[in-house]
C-alpha positions as CSV (number, residue, x, y, z in Angstrom):
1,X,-7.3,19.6,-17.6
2,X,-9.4,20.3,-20.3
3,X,-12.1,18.7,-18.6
4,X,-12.2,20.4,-15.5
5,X,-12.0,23.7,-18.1
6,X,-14.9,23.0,-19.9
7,X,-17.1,22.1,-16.6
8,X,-16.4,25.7,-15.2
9,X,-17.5,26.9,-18.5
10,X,-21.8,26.6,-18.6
11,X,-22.0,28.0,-15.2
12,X,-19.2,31.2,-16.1
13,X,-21.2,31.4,-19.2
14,X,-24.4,31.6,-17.3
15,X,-23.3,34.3,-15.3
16,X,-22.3,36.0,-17.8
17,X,-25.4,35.8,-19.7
18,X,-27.3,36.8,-16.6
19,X,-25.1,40.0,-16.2
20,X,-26.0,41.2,-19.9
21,X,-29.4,40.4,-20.0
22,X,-29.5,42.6,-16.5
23,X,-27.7,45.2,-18.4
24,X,-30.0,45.0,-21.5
25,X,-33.3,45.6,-19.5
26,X,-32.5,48.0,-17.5
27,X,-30.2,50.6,-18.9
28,X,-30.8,52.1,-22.0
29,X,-28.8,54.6,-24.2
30,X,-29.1,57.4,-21.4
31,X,-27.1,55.4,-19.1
32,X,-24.5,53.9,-21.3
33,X,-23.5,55.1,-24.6
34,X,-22.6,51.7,-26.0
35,X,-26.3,50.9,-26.1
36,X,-26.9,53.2,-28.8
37,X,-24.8,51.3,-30.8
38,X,-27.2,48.2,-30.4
39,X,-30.3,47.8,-32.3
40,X,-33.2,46.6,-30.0
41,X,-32.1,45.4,-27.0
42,X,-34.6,44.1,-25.7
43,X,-34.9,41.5,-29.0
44,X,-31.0,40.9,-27.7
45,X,-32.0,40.4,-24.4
46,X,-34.7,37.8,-25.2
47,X,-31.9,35.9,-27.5
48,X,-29.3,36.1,-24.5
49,X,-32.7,34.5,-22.2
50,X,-33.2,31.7,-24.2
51,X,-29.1,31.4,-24.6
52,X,-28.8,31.6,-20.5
53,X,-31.4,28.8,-20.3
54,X,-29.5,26.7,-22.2
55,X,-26.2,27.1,-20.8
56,X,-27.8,26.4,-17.3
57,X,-29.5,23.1,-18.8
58,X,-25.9,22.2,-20.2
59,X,-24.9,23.0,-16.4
60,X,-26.9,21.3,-15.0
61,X,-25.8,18.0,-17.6
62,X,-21.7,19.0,-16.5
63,X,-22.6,18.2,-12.7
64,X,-24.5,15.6,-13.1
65,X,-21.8,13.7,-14.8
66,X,-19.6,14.6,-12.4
67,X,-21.5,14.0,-9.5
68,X,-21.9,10.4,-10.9
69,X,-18.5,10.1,-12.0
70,X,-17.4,10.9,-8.3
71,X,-20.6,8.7,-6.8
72,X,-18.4,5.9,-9.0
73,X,-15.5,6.5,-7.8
74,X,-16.0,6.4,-4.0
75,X,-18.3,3.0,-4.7
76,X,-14.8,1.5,-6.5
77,X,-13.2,2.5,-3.7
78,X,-15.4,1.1,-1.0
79,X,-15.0,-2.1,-3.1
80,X,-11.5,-2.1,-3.3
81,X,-11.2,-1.7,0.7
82,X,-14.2,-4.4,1.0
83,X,-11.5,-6.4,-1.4
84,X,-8.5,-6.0,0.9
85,X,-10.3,-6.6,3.7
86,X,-11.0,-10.0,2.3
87,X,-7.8,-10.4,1.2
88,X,-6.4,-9.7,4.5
89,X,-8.9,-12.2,6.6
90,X,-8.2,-15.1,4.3
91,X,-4.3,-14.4,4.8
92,X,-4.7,-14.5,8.4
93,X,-6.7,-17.9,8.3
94,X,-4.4,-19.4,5.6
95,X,-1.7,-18.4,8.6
96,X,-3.2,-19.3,11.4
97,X,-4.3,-22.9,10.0
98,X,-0.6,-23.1,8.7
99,X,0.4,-22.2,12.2
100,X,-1.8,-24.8,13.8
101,X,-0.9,-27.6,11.5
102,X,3.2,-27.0,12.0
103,X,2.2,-27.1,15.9
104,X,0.6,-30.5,15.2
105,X,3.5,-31.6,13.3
106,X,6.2,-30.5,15.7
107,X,4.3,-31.8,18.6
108,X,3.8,-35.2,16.7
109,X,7.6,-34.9,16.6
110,X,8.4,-34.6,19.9
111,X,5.9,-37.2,21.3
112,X,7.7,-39.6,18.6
113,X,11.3,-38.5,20.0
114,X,10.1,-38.6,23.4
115,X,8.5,-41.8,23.6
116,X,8.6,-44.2,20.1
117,X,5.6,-46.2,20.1
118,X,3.1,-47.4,17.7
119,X,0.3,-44.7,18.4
120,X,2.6,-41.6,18.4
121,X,4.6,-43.3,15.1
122,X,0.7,-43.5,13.5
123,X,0.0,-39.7,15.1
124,X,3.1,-38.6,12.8
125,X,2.5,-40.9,9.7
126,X,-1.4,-39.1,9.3
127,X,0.4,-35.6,9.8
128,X,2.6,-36.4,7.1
129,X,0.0,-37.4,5.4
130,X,-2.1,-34.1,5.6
131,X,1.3,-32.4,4.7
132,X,1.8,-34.2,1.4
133,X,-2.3,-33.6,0.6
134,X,-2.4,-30.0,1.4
135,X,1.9,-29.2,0.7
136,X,0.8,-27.0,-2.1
137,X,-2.0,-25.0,-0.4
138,X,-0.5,-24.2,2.8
């Protein structure tokens, strides 16, 4: 909160600067009685110059923080979804290659069932096989 507080400030205070310095120059104690209460205000004026530029310097230092800070932020993001995308393609090939093995597996069971000899038996030993290798992965 405090934050997005003391961004607003260098660009309110510039304005506000701005606004005096305007008033300064070109009024003078004819137009407003308050500016006989001021001792050379065009000294004041030249202070409150100076002061503007450096509250628009320390503006300009604000939004370029934050325009990185939010350049950061949507590059973290795109990474994230880059991430989950990933995520998500290597779950669907993890899937589908668990699919196709179990296919292998039940057909290598039915084959056995259906007809018992030697090469469908061997067919069923090697999936086996690549089920006790890879148990853990799949």
């Amino acid at each position: 909160m405090w934050i997005n507080f003391l961004s607003l400030l260098p660009s309110t205070l510039v304005t506000v600067l701005v606004i005096t310095i305007a008033f300064l120059r070109f009024y003078d104690q004819n137009d407003f009685q308050i500016l006989g209460f001021i001792a050379e205000p065009r000294i004041w004026s030249n202070r409150l110059t100076v002061a503007a530029i450096m509250a628009t310097v320390a503006n300009f230092g604000v939004e370029w923080y934050r325009r990185n800070r939010e350049t950061n932020r949507l590059a973290e993001e795109t990474q994230r979804r880059v991430e989950e995308e990933q995520r998500r393609v290597e779950e669907r090939e993890r899937s589908s290659r668990r699919a196709r093995i179990e296919t292998r597996c039940r057909l290598a069971q039915i084959r056995y069932q259906l007809e018992p000899n030697e090469a469908h038996r061997q067919e069923l030993i090697n999936i086996i096989a690549i089920l006790e290798e890879y148990g853990n992965t799949f």
